[in-house]
N, CA, C and O atoms as a Maestro MAE file, in Angstrom:
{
 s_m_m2io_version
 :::
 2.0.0
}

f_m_ct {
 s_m_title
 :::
 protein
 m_atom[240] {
  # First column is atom index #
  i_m_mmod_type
  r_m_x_coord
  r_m_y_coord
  r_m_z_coord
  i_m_residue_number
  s_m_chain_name
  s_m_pdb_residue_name
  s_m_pdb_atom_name
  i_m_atomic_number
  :::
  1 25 -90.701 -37.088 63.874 1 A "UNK " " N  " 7
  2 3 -92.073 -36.861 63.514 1 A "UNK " " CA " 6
  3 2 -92.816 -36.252 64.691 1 A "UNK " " C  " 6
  4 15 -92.742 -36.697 65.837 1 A "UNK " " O  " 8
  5 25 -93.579 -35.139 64.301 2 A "UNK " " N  " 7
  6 3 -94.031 -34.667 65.234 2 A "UNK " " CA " 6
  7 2 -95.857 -35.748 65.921 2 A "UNK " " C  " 6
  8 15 -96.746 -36.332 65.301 2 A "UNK " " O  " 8
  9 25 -95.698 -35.594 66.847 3 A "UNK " " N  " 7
  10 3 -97.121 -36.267 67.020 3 A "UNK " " CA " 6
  11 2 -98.132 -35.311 67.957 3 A "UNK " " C  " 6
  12 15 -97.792 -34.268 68.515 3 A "UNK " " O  " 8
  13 25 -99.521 -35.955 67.992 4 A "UNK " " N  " 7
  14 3 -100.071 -34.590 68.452 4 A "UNK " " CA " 6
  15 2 -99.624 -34.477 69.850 4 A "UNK " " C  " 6
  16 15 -99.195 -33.348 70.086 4 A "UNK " " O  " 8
  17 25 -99.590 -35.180 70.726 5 A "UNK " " N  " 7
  18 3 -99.172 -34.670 71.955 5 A "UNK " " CA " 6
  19 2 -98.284 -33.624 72.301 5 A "UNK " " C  " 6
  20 15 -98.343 -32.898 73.293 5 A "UNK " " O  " 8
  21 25 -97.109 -33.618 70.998 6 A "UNK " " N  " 7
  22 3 -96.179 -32.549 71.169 6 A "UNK " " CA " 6
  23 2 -96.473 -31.013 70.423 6 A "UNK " " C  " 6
  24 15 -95.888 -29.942 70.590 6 A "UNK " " O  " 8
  25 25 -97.508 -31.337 69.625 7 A "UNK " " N  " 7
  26 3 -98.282 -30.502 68.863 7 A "UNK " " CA " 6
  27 2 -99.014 -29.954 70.281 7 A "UNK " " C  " 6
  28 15 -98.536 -29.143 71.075 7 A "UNK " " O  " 8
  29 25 -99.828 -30.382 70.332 8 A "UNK " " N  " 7
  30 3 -100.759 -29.954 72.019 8 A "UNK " " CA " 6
  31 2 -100.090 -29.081 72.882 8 A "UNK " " C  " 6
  32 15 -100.470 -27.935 73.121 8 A "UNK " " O  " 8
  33 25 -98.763 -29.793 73.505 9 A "UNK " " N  " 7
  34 3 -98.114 -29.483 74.687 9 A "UNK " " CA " 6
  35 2 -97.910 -28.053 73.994 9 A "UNK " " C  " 6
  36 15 -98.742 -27.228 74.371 9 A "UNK " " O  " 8
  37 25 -96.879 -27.536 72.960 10 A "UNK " " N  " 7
  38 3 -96.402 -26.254 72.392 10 A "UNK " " CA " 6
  39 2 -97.712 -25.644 72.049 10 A "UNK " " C  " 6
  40 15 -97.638 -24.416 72.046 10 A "UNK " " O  " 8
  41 25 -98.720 -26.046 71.800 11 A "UNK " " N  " 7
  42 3 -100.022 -25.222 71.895 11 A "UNK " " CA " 6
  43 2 -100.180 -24.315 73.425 11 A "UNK " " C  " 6
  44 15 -100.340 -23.153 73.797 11 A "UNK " " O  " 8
  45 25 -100.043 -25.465 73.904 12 A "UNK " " N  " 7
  46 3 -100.033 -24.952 75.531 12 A "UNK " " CA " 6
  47 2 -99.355 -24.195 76.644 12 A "UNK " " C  " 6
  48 15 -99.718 -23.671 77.698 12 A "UNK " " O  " 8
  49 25 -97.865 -24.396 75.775 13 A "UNK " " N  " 7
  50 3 -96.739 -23.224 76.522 13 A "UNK " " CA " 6
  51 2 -97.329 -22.130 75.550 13 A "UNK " " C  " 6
  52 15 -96.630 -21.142 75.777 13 A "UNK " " O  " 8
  53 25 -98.085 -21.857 74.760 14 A "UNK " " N  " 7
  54 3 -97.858 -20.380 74.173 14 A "UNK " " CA " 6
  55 2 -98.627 -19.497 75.099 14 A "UNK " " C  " 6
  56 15 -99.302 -20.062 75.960 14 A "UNK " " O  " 8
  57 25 -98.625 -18.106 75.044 15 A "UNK " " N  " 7
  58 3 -99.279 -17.034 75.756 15 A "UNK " " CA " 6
  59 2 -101.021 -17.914 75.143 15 A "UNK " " C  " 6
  60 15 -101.330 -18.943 74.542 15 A "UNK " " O  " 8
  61 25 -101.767 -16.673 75.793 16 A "UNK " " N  " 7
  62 3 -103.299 -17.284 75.775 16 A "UNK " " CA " 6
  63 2 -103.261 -16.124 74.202 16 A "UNK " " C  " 6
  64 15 -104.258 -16.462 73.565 16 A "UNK " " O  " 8
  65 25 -102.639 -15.152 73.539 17 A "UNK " " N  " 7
  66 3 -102.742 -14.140 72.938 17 A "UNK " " CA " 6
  67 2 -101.744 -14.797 72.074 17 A "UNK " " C  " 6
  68 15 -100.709 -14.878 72.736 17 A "UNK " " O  " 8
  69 25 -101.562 -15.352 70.792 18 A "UNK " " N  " 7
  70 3 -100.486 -15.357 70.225 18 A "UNK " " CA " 6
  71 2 -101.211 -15.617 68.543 18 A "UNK " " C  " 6
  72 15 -102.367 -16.013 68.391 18 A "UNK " " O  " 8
  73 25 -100.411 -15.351 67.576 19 A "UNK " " N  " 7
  74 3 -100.552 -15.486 66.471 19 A "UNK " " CA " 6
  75 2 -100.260 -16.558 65.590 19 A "UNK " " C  " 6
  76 15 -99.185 -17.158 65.612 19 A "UNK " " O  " 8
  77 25 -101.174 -16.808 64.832 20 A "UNK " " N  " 7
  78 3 -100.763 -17.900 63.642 20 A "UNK " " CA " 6
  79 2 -98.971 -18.470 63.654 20 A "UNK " " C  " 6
  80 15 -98.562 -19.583 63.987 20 A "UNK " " O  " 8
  81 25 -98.260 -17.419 63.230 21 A "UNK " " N  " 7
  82 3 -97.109 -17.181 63.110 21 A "UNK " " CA " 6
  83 2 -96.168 -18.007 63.789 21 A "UNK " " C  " 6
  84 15 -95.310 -18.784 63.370 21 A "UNK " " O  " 8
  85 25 -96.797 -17.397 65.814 22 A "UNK " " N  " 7
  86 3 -95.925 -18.013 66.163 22 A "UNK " " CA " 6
  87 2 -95.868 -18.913 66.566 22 A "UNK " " C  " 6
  88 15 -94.801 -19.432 66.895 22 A "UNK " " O  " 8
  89 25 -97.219 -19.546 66.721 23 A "UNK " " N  " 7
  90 3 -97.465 -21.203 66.575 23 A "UNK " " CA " 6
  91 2 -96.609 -22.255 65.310 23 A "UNK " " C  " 6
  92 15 -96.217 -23.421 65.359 23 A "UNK " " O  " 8
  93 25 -96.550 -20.933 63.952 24 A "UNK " " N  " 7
  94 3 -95.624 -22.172 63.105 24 A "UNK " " CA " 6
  95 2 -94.312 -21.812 63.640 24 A "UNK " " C  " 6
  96 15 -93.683 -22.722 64.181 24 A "UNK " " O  " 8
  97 25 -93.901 -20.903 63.598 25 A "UNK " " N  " 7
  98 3 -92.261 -20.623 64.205 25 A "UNK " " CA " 6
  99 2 -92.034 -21.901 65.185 25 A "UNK " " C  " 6
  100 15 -91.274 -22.864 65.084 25 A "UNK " " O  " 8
  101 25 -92.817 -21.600 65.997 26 A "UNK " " N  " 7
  102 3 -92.677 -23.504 67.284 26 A "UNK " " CA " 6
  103 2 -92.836 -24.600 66.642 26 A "UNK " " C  " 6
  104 15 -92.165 -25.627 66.751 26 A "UNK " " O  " 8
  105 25 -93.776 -24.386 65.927 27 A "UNK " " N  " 7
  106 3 -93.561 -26.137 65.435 27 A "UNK " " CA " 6
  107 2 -92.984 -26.317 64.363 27 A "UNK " " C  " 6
  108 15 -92.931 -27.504 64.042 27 A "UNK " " O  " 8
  109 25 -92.240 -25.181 63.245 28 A "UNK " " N  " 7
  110 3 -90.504 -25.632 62.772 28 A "UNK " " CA " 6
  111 2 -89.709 -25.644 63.818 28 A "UNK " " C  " 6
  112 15 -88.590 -25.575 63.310 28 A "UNK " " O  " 8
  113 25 -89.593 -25.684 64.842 29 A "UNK " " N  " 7
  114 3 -88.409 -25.467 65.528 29 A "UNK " " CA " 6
  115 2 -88.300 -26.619 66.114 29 A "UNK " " C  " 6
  116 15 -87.247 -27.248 66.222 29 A "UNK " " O  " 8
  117 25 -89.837 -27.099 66.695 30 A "UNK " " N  " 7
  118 3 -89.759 -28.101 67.215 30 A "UNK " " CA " 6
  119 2 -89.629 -29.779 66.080 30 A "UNK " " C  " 6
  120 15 -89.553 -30.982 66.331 30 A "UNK " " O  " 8
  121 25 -89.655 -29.167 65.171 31 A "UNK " " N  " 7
  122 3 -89.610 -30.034 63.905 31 A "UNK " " CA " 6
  123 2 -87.912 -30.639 63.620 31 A "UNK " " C  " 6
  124 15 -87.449 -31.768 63.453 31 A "UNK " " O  " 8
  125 25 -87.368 -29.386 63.662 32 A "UNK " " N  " 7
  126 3 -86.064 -29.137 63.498 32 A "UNK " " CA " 6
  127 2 -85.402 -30.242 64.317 32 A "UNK " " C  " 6
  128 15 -84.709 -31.191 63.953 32 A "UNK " " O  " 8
  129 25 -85.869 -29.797 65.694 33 A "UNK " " N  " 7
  130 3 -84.989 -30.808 66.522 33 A "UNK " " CA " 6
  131 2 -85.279 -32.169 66.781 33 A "UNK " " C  " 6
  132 15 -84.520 -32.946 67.361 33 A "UNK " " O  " 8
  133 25 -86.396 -32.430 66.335 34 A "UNK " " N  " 7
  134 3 -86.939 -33.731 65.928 34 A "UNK " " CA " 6
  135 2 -86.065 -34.363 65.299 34 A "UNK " " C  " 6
  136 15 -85.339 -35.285 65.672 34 A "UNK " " O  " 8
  137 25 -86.189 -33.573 63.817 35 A "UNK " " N  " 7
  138 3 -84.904 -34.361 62.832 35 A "UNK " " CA " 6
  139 2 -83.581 -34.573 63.241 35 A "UNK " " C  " 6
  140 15 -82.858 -35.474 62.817 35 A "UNK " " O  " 8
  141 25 -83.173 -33.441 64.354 36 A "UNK " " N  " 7
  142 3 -81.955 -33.365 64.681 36 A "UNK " " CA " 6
  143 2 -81.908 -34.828 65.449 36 A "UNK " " C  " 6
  144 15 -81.140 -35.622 64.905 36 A "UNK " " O  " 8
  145 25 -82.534 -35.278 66.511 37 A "UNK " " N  " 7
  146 3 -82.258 -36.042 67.657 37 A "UNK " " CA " 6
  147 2 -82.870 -37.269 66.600 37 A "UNK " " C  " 6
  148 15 -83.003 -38.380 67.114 37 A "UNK " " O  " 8
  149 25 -83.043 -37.197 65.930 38 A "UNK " " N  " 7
  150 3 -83.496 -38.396 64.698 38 A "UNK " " CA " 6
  151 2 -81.540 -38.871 64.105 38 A "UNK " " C  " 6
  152 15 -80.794 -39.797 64.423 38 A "UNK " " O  " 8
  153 25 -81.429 -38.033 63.437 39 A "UNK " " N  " 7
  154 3 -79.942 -37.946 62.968 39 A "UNK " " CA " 6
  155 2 -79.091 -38.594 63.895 39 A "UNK " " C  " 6
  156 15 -78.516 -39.622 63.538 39 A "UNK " " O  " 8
  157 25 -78.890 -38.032 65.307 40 A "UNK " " N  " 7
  158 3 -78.005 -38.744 65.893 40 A "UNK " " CA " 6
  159 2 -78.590 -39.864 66.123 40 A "UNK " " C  " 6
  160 15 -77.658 -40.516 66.594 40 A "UNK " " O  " 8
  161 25 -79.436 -40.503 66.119 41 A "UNK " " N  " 7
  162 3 -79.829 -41.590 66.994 41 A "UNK " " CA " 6
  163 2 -79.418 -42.769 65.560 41 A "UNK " " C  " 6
  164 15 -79.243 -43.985 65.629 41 A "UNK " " O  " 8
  165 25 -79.369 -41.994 64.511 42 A "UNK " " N  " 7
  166 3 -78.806 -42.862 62.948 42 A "UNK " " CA " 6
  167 2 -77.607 -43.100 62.770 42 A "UNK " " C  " 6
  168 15 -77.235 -44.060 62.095 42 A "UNK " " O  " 8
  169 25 -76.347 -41.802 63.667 43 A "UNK " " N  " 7
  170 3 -75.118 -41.815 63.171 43 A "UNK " " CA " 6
  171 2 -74.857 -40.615 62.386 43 A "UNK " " C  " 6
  172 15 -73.721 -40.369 61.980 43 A "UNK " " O  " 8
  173 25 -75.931 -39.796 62.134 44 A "UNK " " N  " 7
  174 3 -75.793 -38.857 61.089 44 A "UNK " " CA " 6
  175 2 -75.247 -37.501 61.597 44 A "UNK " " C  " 6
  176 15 -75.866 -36.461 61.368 44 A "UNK " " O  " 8
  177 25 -73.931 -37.521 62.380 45 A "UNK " " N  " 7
  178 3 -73.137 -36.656 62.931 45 A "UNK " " CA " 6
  179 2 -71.985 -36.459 62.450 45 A "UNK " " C  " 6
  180 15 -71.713 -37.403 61.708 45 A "UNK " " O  " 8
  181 25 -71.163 -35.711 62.494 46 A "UNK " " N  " 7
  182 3 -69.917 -34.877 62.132 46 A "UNK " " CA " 6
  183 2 -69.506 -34.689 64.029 46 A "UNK " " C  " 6
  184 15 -70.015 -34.515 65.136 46 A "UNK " " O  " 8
  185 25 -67.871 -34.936 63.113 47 A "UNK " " N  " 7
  186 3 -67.177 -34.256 64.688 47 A "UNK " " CA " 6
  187 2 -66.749 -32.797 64.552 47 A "UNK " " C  " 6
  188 15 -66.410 -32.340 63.460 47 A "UNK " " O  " 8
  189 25 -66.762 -32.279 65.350 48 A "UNK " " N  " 7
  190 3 -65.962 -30.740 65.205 48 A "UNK " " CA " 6
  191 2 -64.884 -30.923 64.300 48 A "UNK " " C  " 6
  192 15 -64.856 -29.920 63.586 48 A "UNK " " O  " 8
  193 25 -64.090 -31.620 64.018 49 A "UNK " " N  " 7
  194 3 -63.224 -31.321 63.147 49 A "UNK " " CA " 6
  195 2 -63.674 -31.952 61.971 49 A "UNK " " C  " 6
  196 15 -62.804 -32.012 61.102 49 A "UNK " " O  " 8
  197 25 -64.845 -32.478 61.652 50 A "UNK " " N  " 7
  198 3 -64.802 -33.104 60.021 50 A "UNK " " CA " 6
  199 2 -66.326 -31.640 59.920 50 A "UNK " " C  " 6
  200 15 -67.125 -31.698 58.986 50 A "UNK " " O  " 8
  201 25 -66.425 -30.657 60.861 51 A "UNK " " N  " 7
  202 3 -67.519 -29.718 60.474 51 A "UNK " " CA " 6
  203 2 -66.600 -28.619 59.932 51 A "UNK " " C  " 6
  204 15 -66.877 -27.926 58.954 51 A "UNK " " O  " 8
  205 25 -65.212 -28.503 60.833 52 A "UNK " " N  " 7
  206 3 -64.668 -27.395 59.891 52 A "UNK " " CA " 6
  207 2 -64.290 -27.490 58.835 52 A "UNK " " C  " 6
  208 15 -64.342 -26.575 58.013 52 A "UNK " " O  " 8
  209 25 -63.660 -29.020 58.547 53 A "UNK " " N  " 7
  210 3 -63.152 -28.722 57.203 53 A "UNK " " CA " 6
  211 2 -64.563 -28.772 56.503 53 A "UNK " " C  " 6
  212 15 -64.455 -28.454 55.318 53 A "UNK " " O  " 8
  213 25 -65.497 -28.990 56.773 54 A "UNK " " N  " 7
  214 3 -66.528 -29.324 55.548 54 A "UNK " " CA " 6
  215 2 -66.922 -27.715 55.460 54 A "UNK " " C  " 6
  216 15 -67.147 -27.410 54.289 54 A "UNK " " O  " 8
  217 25 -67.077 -26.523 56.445 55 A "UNK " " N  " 7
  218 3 -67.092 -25.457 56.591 55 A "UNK " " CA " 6
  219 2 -66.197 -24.233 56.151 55 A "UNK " " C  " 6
  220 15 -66.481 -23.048 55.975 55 A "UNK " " O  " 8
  221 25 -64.931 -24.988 56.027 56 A "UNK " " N  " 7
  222 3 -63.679 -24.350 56.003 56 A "UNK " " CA " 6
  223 2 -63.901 -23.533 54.513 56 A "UNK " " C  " 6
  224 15 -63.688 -22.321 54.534 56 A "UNK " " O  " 8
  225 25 -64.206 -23.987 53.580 57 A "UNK " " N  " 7
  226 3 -64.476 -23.112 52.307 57 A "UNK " " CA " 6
  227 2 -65.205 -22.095 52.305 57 A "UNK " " C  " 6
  228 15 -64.811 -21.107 51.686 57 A "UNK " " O  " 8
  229 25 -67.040 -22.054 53.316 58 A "UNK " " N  " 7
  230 3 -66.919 -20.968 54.023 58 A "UNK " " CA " 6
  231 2 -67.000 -19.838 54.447 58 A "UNK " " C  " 6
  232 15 -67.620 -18.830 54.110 58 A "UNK " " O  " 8
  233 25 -65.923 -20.240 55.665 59 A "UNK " " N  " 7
  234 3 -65.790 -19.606 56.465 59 A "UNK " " CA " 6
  235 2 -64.295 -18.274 56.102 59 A "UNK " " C  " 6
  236 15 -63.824 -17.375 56.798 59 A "UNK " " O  " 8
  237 25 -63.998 -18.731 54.814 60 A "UNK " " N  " 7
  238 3 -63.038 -17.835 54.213 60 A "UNK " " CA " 6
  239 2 -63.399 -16.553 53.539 60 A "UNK " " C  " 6
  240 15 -62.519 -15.843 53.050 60 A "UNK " " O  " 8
  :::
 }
 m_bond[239] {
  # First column is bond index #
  i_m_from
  i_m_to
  i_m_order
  :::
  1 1 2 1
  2 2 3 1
  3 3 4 2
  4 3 5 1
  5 5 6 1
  6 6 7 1
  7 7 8 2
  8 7 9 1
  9 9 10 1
  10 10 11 1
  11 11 12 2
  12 11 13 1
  13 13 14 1
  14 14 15 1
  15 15 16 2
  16 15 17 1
  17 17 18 1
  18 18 19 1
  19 19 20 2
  20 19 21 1
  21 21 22 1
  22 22 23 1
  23 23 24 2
  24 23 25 1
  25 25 26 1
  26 26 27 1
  27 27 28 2
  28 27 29 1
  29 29 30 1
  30 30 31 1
  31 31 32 2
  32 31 33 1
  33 33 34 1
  34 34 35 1
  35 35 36 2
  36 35 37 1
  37 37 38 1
  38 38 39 1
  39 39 40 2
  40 39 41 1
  41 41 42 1
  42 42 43 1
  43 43 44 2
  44 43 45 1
  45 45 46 1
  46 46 47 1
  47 47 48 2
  48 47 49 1
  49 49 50 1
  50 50 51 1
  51 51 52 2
  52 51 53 1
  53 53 54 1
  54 54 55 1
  55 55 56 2
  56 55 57 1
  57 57 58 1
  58 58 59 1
  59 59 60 2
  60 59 61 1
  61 61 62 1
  62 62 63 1
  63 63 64 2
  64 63 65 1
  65 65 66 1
  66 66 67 1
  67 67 68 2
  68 67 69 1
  69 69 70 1
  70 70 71 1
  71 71 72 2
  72 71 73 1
  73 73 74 1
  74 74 75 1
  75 75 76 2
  76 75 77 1
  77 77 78 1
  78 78 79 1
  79 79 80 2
  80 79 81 1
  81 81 82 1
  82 82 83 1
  83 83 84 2
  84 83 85 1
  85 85 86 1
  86 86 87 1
  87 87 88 2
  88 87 89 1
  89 89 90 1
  90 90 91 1
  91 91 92 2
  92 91 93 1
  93 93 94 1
  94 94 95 1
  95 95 96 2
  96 95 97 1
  97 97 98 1
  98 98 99 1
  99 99 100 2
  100 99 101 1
  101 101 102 1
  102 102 103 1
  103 103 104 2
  104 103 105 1
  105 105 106 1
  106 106 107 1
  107 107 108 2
  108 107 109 1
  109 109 110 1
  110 110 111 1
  111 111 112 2
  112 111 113 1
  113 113 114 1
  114 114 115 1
  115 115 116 2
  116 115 117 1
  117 117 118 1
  118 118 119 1
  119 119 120 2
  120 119 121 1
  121 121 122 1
  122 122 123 1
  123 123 124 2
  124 123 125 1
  125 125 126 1
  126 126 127 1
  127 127 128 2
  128 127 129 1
  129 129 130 1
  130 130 131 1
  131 131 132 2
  132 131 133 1
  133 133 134 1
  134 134 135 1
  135 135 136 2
  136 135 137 1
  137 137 138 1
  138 138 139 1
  139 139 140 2
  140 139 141 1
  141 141 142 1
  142 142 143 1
  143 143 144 2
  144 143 145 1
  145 145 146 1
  146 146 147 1
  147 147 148 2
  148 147 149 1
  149 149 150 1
  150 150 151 1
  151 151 152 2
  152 151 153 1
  153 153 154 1
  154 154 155 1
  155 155 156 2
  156 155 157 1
  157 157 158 1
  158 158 159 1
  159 159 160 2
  160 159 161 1
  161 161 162 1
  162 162 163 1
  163 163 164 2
  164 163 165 1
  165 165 166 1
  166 166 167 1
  167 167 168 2
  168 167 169 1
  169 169 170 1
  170 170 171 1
  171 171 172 2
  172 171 173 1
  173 173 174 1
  174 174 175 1
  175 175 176 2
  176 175 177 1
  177 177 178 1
  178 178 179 1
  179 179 180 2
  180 179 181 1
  181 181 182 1
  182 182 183 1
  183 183 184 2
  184 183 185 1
  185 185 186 1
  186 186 187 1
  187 187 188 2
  188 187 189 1
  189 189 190 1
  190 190 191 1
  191 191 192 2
  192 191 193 1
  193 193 194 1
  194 194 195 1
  195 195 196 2
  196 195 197 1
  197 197 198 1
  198 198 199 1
  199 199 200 2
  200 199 201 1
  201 201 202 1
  202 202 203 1
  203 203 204 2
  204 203 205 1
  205 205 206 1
  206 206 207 1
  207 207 208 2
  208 207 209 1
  209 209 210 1
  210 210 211 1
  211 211 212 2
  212 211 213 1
  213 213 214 1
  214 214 215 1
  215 215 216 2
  216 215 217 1
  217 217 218 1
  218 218 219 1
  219 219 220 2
  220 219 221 1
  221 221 222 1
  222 222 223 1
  223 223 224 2
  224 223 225 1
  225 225 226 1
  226 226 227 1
  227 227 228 2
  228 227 229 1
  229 229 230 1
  230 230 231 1
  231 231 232 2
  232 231 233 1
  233 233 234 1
  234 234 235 1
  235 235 236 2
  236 235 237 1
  237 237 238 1
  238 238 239 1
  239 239 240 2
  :::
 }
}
């Protein structure tokens, strides 16, 4: 979950010139990895080998 502080901070790395756009582009991204580091912290990982076979169909 994003909270405002991290909302703020990515406000704050952007140029002083930037667009709507790429303020949302950052905060899906930063969303993204939210969920991501959410997931592992649940268990909700794959090893390299249970990603290929789940990939393996594919990647053919």
């Amino acid at each position: 979950m994003l909270t405002k502080e991290k909302i703020k901070s990515t406000i704050d790395s952007l140029p002083d010139n930037f667009t709507i756009e790429d303020l949302i582009e950052e905060l899906i991204v930063l969303d993204k990895i939210e969920q991501g580091l959410n997931d592992v912290k649940k268990g909700k990982v794959y090893t390299t080998r249970e990603a290929k076979k789940r990939l393996e169909k594919w990647l053919k």
